[in-house]
Structures are given as C-alpha cells and as structure tokens.
VMD Tcl script that draws the C-alpha trace (Angstrom):
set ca {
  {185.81 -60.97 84.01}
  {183.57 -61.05 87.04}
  {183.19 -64.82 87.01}
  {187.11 -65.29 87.35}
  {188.01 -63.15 90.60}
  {184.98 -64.92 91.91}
  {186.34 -68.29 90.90}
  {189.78 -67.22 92.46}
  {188.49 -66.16 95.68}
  {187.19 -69.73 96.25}
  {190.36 -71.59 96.08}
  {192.56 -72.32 98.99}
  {194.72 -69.21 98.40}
  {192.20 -66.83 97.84}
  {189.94 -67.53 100.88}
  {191.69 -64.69 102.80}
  {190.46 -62.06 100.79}
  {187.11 -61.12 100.27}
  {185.38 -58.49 97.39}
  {184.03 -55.32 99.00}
  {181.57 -52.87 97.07}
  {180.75 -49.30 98.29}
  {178.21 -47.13 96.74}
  {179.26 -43.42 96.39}
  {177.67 -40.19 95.78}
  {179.47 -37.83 93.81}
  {179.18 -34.25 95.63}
  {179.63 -32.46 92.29}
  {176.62 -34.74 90.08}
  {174.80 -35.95 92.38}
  {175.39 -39.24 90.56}
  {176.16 -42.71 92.04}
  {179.58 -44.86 91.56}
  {180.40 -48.20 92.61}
  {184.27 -49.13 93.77}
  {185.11 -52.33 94.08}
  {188.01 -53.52 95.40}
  {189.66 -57.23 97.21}
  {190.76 -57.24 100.53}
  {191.58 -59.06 103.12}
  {188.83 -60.54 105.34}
  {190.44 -59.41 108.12}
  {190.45 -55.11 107.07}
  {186.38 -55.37 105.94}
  {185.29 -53.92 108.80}
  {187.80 -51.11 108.60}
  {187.25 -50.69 104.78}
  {183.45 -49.64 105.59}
  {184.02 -47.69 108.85}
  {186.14 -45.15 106.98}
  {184.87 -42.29 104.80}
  {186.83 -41.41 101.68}
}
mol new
graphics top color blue
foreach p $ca { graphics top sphere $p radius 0.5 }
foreach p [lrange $ca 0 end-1] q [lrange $ca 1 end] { graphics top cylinder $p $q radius 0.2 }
display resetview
C-alpha cells in the first residue's frame, strides 16, 4: 500500500502534497507510535511546529 501513495504523490496532481511522519511517545507506556499523514507542502512546517 506504501508503494501507491508514493506513486501518487509523483504525478502532476499530487506534487502539492507531501507525506509527513512524526514519532510519538505515549505518556502512559512509554512506548513509541508513528502517524503518518499527507499534506500539503505548503502546512509542513506548521504540521511539525505544533505539539499534539
């Protein structure tokens, strides 16, 4: 499934958006998660400056 929202963010269409990953640490395991999500290129920036 990974290979195909790679292979649509390289057509024409998709080259506004870009696939962010942020690394987590759960407060109540002490365990990691990763969230991935598309956005557009413009908002990266913001997506990493704010804490959830």
């Amino acid at each position: 499934m990974a290979k195909k929202v790679v292979a649509t963010l390289k057509t024409d269409t998709g080259k506004g958006f870009a696939k962010v990953i942020r690394m987590e640490k759960s407060s109540k395991t002490g365990a990691y998660a990763f969230n991935e999500e598309i956005i557009a290129s413009d908002k990266v920036k913001e997506f990493f400056t704010q804490k959830k």
